[in-house]
C-alpha positions in Angstrom: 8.3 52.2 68.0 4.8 51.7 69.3 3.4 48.0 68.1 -0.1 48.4 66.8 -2.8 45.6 66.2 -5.4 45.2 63.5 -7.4 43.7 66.2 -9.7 45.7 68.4 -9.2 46.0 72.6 -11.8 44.4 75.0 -12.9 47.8 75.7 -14.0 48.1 72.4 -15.6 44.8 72.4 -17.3 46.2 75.0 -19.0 48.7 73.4 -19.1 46.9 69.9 -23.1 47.1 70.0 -23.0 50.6 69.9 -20.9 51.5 67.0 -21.2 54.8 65.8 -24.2 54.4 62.9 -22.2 55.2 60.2 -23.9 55.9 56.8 -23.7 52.9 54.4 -20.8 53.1 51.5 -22.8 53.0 48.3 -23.7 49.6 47.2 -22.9 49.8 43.4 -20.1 47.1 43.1 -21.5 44.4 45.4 -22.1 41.9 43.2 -19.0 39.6 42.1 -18.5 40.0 38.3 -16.3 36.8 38.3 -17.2 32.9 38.0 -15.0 30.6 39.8 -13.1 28.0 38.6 -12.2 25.4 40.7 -8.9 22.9 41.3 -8.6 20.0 42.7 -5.6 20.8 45.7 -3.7 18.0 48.0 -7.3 16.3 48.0 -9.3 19.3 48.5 -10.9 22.0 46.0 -9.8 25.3 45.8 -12.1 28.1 43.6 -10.1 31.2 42.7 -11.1 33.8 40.2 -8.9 33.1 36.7 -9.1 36.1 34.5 -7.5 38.0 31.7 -4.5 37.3 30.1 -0.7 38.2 30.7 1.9 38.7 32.8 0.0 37.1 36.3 -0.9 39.7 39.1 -2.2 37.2 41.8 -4.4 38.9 44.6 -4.4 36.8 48.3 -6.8 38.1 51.0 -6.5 37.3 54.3 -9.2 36.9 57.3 -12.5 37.1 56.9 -12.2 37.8 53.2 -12.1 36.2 50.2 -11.5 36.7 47.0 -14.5 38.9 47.2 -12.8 41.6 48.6 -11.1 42.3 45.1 -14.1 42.3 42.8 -13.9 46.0 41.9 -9.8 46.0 41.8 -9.7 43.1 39.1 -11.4 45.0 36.5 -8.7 47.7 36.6 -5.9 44.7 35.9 -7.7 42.1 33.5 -7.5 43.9 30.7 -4.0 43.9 30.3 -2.5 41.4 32.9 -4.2 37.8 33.9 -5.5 38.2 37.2 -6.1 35.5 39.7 -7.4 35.7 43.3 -7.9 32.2 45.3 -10.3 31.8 47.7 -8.4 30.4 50.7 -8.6 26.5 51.8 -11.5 26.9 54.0 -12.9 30.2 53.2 -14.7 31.6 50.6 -16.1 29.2 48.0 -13.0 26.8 48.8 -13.3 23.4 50.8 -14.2 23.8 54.5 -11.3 21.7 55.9 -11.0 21.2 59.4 -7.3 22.3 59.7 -5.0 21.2 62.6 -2.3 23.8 61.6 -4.0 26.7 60.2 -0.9 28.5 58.8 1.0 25.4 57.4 -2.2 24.0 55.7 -3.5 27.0 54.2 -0.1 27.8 53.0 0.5 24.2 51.6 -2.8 24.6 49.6 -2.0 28.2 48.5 1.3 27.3 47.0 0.5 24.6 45.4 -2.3 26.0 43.7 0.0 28.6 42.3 2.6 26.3 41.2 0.2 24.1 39.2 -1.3 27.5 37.9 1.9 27.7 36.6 2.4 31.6 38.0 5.5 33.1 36.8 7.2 36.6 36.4 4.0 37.2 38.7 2.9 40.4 40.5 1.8 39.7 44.0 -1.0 41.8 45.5 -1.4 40.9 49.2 -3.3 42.1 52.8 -3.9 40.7 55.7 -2.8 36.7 56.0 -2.6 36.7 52.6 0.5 38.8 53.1 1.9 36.3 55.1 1.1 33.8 53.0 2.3 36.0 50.0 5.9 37.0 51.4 6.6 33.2 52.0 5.4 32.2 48.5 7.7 35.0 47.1 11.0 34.0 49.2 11.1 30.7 48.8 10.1 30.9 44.8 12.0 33.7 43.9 12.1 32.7 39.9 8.3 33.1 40.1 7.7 36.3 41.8 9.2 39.5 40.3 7.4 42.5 42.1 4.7 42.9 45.2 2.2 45.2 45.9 0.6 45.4 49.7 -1.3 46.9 52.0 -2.4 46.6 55.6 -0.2 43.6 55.7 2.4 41.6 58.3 5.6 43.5 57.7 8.5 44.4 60.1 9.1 46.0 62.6 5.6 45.3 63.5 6.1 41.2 62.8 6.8 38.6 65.2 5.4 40.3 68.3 7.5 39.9 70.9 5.0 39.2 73.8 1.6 40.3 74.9 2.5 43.2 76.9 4.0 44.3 73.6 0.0 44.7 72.5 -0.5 47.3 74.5 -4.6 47.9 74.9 -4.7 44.9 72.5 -3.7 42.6 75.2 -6.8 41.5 76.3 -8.1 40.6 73.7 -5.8 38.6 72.4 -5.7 36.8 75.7 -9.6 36.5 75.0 -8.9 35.2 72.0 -6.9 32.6 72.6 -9.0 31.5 75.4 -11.1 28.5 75.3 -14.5 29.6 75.1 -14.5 32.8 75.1 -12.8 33.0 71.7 -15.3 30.6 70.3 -18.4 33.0 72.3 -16.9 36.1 70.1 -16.0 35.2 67.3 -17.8 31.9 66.3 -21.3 32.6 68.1 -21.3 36.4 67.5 -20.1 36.8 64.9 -17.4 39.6 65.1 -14.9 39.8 62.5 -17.7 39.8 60.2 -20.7 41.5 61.6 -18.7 44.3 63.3 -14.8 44.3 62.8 -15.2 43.9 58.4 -19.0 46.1 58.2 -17.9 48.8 60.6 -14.2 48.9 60.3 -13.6 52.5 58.1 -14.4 55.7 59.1 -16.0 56.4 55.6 -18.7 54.2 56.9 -20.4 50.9 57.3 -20.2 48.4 54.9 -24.0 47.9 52.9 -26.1 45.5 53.4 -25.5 43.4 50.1 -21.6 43.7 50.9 -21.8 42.4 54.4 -24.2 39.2 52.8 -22.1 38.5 50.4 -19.4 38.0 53.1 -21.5 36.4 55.1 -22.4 33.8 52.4 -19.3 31.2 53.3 -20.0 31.0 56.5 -24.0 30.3 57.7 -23.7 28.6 60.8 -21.0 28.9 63.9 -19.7 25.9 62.6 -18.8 27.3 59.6 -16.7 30.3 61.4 -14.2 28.2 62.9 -11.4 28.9 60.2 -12.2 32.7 61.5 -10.9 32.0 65.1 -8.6 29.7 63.8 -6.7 32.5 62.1 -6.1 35.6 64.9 -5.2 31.8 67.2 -1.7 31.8 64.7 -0.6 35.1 65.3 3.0 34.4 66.2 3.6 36.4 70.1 6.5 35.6 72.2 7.4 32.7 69.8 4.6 30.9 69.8 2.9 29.2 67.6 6.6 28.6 66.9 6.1 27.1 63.3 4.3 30.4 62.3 6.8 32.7 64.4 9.8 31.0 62.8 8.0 31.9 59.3 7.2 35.3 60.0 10.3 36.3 61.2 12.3 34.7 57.7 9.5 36.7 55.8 10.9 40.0 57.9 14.3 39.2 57.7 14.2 38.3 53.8 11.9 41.5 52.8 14.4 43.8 54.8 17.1 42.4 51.8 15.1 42.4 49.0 15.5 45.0 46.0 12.4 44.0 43.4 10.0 46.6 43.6 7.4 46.7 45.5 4.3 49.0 45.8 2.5 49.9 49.4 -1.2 51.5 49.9 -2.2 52.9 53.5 -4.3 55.2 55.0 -5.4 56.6 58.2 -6.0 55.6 61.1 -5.3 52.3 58.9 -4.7 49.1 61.5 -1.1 47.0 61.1 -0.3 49.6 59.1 -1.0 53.0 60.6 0.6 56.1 59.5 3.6 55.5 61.9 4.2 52.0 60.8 3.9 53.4 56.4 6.6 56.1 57.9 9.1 53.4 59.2 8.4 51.0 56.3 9.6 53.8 53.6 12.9 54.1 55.3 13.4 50.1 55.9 12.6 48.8 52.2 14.4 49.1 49.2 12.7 50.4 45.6 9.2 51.3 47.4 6.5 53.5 46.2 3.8 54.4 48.3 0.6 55.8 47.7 -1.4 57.5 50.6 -5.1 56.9 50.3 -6.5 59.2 53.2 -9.5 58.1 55.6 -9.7 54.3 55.7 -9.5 51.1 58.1 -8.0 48.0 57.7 -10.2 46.9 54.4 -9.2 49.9 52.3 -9.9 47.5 49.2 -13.8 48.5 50.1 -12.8 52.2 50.9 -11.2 53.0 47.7 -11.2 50.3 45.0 -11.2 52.7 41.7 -8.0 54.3 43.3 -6.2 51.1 44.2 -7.2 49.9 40.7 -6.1 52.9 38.6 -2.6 53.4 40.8 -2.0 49.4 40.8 -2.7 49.4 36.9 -0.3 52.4 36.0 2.4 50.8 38.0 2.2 47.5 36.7 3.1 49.3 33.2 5.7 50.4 34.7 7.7 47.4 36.4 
């Protein structure tokens, strides 16, 4: 099977300053209906969105979200269920750590935050890192977590990549990437994953202004966007970073076993889950639905959050 990359080729870098001028999605929804609360974490605060009451459904977002990026899915799953969504160590409204080992430390933080949230019988609703994040959460506390929906997430047989040649046109930039100085040029000083990658990621159009301020918010100065390069630095190719590799590949073996059910949105083109990828998945996991979405990118919580909502709320009355 062709491996597939959420991230974008140097080409497109390239020609990154002239994107297609997509008309703005509507802006209704930008504002974030939720306050935070905030906890107190291995020495560092964490603020997560604590709502509702119920049987937990716990949303993790990956990078460059935050919580954020589930502000018009909660809604559909307060009323019945209690709904948390952490910010992130380092992102969002959470602590900006300087981490040494970005996957370890966030998932330290993470899991901890759950336990002493005291999440059990929970529903796990995961993209991105926070998939990652998620799985491990889920196989190695098994008597907390009892079903999992996802979407553009790490899964197998895309997760660990094998080498860089296993990219394909995605090569080079991940050799950019994890470059010194020229990953801190693109990502850091220009801004990329944010200002380009998030606002002009879907072919139903550019993220609005308010949206893309609102992600902006955490993260005001270069400085600040070093937990963004941080991230794309940990995905596990050819083995390394080993600690992360040795993680992702448990989380694939594990899922490939597991029998609770489990609930996948995608859509096309999609990214690390493209229509090819939601094909293979269907036949290697045990009690899946799947709902196809149509026309979205990797963020396909801001493409189509009423439909996420009302499909994600009728199946969590059903499991």
């Amino acid at each position: 099977m062709k491996r597939r990359s959420f991230l974008t080729s140097a080409a497109a870098l390239a020609a990154a300053a002239s994107l297609p001028a997509f008309p703005a999605l509507a802006a209704t929804g930008a504002e974030m209906p939720y306050t935070k609360k905030v906890k107190t974490i291995l020495g560092h605060k964490m603020a997560y969105v604590d709502e509702g009451q119920g049987r937990p459904v716990v949303f993790l977002h990956g990078n460059p979200t935050s919580s954020y990026l589930w502000r018009n899915i909660i809604p559909h799953v307060s009323k019945t269920h209690r709904a948390v969504a952490p910010d992130l160590i380092g992102m969002g409204d959470s602590e900006k750590v300087a981490l040494t080992d970005t996957y370890a430390e966030s998932a330290a933080h993470l899991h901890q935050l759950l336990d002493e949230l005291d999440i059990r019988d929970a529903v796990l609703v995961i993209h991105d890192w926070g998939a990652a994040l998620g799985w491990h959460y889920a196989r190695t506390r098994p008597d907390r977590i009892s079903a999992i929906c996802f979407m553009e997430a790490m899964a197998p047989p895309f997760m660990p990549i094998p080498s860089y040649e296993a990219l394909g046109p995605f090569e080079d930039f991940l050799r950019t990437i994890n470059t010194p100085g020229a990953g801190e040029q693109l990502i850091m000083e220009e801004n990329y994953f944010l200002d380009n990658f998030l606002k002009h990621g879907s072919p139903k159009g550019a993220l609005s202004e308010a949206v893309m301020t609102e992600y902006n918010r955490y993260y005001p100065t270069s400085a600040d966007r070093k937990i963004l390069l941080d991230w794309p630095r940990e995905i596990p190719i050819g083995g390394a970073p080993a600690d992360v590799a040795a993680v992702v590949q448990a989380n694939s073996e594990w899922l490939l076993g597991t029998t609770f059910p489990k609930l996948m949105f995608h859509v096309d083109p999609g990214a690390i889950i493209p229509m090819q990828m939601s094909e293979a998945l269907k036949g290697l996991l045990t009690n899946l639905e799947t709902v196809y979405l149509g026309a979205g990118g990797h963020f396909l919580q801001e493409d189509y959050p009423n439909e996420i909502g009302t499909a994600l709320a009728e199946w969590l009355q059903r499991v």
